[in-house]
DSSP file (Angstrom, degrees, kcal/mol; ACC not computed):
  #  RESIDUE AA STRUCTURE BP1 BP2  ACC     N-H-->O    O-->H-N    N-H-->O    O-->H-N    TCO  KAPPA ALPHA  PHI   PSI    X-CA   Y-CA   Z-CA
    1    1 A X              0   0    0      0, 0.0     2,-0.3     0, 0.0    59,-0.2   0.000 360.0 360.0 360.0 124.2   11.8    3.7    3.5
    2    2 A X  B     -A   59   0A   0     57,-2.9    57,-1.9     2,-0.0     2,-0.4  -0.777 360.0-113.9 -82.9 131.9    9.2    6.6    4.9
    3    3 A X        +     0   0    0     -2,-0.3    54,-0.1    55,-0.2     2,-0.0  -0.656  44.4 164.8 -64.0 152.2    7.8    6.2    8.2
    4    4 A X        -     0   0    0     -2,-0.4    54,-0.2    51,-0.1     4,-0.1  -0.392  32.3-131.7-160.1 101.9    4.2    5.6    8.3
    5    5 A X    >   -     0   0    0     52,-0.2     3,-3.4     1,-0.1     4,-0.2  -0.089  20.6-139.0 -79.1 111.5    1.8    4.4   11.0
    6    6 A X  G >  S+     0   0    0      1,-0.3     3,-6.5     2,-0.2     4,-0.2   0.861  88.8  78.8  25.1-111.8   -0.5    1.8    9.8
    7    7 A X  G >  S+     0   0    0      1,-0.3     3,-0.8     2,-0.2    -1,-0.3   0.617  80.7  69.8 -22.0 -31.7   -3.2    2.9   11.4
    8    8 A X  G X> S+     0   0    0     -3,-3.4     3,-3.9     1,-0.2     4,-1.0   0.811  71.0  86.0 -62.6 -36.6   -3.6    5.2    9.1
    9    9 A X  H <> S+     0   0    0     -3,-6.5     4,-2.1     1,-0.3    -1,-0.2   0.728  77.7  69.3 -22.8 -50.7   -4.6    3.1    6.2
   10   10 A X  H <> S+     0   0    0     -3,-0.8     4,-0.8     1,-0.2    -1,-0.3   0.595 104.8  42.1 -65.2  -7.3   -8.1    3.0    7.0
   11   11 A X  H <4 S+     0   0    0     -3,-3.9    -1,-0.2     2,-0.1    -2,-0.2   0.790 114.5  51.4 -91.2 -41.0   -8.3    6.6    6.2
   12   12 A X  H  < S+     0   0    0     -4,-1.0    -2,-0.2     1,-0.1    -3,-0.2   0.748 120.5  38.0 -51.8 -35.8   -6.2    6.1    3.1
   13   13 A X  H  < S+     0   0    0     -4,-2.1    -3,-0.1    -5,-0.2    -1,-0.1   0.680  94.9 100.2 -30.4 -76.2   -8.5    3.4    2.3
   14   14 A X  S  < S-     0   0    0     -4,-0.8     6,-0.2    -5,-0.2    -3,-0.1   0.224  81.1-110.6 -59.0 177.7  -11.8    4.5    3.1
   15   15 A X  S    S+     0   0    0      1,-0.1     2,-1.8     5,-0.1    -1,-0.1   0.688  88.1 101.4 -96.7  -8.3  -14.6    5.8    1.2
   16   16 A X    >>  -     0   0    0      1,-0.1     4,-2.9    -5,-0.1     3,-1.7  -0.324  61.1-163.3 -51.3  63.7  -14.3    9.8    2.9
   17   17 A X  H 3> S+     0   0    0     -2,-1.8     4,-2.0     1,-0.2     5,-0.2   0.810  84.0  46.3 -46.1  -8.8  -12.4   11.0   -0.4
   18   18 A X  H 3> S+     0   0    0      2,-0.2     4,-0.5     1,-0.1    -1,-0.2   0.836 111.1  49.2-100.8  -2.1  -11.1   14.3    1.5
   19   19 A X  H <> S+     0   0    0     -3,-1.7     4,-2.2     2,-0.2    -2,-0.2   0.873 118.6  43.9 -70.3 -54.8  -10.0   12.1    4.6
   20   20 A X  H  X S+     0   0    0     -4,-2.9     4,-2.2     1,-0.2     5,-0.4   0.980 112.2  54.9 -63.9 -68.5   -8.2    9.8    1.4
   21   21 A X  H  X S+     0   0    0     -4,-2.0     4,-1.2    -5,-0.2    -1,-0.2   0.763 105.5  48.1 -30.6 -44.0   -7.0   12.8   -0.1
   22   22 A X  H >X S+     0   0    0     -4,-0.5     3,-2.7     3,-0.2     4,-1.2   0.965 113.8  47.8 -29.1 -88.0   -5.1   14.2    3.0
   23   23 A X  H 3X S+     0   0    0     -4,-2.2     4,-2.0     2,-0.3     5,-0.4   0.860 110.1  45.8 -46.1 -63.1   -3.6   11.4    3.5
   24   24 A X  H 3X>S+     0   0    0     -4,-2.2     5,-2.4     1,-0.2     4,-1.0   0.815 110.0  62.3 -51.1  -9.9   -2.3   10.6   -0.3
   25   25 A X  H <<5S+     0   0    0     -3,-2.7     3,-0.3    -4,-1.2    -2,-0.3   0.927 107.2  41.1 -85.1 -45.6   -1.2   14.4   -0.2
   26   26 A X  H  <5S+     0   0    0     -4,-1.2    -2,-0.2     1,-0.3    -1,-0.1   0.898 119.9  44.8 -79.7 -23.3    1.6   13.7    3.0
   27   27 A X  H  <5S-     0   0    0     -4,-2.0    -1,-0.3    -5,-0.1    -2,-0.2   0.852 111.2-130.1 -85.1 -27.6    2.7   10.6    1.6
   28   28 A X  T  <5 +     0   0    0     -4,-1.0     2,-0.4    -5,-0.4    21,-0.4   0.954  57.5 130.5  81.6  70.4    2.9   12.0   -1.7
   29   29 A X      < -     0   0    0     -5,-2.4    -1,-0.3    18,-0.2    18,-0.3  -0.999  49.2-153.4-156.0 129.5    1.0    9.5   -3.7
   30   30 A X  S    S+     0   0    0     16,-1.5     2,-0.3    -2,-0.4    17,-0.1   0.671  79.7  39.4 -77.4 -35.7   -1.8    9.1   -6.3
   31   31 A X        -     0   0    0     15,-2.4     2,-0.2    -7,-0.1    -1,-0.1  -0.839  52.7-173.8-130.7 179.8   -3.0    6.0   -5.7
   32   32 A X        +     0   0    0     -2,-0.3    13,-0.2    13,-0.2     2,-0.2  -0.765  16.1 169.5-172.7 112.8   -3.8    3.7   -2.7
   33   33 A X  E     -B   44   0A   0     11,-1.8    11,-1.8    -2,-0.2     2,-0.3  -0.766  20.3-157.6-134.3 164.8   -4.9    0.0   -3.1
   34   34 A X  E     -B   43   0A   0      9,-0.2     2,-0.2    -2,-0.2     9,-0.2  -0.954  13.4-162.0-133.3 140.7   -5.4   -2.9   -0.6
   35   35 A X  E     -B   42   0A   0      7,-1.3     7,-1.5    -2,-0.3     2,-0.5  -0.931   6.2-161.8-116.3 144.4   -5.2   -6.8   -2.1
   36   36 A X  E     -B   41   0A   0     -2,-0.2     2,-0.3     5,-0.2     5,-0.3  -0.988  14.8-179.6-130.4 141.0   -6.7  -10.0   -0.1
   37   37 A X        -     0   0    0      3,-3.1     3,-0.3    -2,-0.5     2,-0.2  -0.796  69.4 -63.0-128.1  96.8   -5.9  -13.4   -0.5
   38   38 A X  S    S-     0   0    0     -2,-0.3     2,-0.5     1,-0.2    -1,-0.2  -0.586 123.1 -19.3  46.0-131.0   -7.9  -15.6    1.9
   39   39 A X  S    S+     0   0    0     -2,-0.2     2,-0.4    -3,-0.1    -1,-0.2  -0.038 116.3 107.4-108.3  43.5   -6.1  -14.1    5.2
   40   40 A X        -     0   0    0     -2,-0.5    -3,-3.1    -3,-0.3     2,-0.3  -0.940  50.6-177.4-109.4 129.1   -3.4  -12.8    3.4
   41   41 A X  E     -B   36   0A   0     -2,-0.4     2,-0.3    -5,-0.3    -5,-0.2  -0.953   5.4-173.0-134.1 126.1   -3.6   -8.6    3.2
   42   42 A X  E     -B   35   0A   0     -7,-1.5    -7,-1.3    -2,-0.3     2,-0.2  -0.907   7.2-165.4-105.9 115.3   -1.2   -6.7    1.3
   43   43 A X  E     +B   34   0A   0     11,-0.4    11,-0.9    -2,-0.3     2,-0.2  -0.490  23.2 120.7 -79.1 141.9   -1.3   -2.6    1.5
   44   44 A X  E     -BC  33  53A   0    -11,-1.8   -11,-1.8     9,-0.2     2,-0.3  -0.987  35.4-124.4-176.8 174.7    0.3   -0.1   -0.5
   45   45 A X  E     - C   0  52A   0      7,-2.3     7,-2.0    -2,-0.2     2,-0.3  -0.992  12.4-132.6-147.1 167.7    0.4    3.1   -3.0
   46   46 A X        +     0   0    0     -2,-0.3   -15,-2.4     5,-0.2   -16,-1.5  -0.744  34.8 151.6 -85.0 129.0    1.6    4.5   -6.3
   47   47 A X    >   -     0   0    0     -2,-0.3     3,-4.2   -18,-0.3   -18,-0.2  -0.988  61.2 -87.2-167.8-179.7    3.3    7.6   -6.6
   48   48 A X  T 3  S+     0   0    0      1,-0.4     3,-0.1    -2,-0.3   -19,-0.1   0.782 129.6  54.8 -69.9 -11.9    5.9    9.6   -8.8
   49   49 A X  T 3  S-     0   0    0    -21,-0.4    -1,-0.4     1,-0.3     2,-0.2   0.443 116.8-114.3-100.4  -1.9    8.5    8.0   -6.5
   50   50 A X    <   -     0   0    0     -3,-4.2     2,-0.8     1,-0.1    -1,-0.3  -0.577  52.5 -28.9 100.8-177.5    7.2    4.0   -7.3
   51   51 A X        +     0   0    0     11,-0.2    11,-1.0    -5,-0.2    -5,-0.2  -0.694  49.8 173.2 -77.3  87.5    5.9    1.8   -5.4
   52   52 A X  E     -CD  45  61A   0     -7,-2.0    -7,-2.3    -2,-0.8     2,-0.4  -0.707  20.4-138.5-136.7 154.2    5.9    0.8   -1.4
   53   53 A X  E     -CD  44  60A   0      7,-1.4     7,-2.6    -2,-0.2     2,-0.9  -0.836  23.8-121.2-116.9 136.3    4.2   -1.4    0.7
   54   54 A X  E     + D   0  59A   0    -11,-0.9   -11,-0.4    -2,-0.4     2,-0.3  -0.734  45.5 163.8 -74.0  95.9    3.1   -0.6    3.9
   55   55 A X        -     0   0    0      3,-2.5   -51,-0.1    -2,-0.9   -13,-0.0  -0.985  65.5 -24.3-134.2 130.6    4.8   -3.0    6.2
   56   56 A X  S    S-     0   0    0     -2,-0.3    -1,-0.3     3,-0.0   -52,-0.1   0.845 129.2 -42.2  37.0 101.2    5.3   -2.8   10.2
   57   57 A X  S    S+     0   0    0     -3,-0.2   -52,-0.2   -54,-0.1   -54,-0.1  -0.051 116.3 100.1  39.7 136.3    4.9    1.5    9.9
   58   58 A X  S    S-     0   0    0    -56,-0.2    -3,-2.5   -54,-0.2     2,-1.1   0.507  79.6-126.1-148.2 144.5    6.5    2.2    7.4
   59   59 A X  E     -AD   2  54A   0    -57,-1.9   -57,-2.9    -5,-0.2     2,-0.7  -0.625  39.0-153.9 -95.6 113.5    5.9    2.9    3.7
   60   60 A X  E     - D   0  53A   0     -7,-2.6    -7,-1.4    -2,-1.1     2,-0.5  -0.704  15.1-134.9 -81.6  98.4    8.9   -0.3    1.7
   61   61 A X  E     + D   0  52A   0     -2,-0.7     2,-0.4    -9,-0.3    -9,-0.2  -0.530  36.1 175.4 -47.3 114.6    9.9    1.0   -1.7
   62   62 A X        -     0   0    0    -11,-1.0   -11,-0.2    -2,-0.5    -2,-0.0  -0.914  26.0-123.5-139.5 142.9    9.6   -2.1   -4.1
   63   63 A X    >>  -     0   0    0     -2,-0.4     4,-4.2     1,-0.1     3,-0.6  -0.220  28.5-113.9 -73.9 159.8   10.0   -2.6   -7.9
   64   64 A X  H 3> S+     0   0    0      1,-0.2     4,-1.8     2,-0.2    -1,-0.1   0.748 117.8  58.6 -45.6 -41.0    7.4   -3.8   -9.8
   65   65 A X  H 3> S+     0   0    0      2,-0.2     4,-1.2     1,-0.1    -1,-0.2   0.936 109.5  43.5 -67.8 -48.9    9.2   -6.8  -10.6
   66   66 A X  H X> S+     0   0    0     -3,-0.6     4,-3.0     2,-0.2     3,-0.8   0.966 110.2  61.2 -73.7 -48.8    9.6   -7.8   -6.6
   67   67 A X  H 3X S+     0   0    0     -4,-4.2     4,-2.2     1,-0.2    -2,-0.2   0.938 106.1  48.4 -47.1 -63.5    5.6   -6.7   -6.1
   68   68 A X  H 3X S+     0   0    0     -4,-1.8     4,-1.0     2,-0.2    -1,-0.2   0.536 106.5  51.6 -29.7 -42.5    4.7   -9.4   -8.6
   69   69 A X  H <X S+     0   0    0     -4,-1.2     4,-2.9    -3,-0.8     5,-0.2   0.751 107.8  55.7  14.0 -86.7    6.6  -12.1   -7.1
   70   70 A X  H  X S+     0   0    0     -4,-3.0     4,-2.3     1,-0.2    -2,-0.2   0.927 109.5  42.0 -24.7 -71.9    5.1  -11.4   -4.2
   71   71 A X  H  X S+     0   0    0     -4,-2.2     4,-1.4     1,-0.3    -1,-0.2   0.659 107.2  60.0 -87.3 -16.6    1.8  -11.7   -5.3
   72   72 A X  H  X S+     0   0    0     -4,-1.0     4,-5.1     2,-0.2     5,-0.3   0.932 105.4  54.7 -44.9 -54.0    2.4  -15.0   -7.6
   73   73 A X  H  X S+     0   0    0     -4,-2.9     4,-2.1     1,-0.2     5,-0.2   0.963 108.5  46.8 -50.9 -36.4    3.5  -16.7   -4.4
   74   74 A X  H >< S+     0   0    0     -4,-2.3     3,-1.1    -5,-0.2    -1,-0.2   0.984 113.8  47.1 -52.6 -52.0    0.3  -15.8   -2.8
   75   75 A X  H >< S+     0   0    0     -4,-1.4     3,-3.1     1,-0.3    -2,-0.2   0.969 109.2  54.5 -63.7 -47.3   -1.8  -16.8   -5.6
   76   76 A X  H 3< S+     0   0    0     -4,-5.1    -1,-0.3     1,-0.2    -2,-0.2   0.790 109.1  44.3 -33.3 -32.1   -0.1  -19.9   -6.0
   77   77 A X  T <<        0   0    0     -4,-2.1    -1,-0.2    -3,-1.1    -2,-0.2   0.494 360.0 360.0 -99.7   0.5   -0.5  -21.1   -2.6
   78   78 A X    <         0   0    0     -3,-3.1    -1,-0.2    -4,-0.2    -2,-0.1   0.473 360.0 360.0 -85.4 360.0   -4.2  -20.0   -2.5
């Protein structure tokens, strides 16, 4: 686990690509995505290191396999 505050997301996010860039350059990352499902939000990025979800501060290593999972239950219940 990396620390990482939140808050930051909206720059990671947002549509200021040298604000996004910064940011994916300290985390060490390529990508940055957000998914909603009805009030369900799950944050996260891609990067040579895998995958981690941005949960209470901090950037959660999770395999592909667990991310999926995840995101069946959501749909299901949606």
């Amino acid at each position: 686990m990396r620390p990482f505050p939140t808050a930051r997301m909206a720059e990671l996010l947002g549509e200021d690509q040298d604000a996004r860039d910064t940011v994916l350059a300290e985390v060490g990352a390529r990508t940055a995505w957000s998914i909603a499902v009805g009030e369900w939000q799950l944050t996260g990025i891609n990067g040579p290191d895998g995958l981690h979800l941005a949960l209470e501060d901090r950037l959660t290593p999770v395999t592909n396999t667990a991310f999926y999972r995840l995101l069946c239950e959501q749909l299901g219940a949606y």
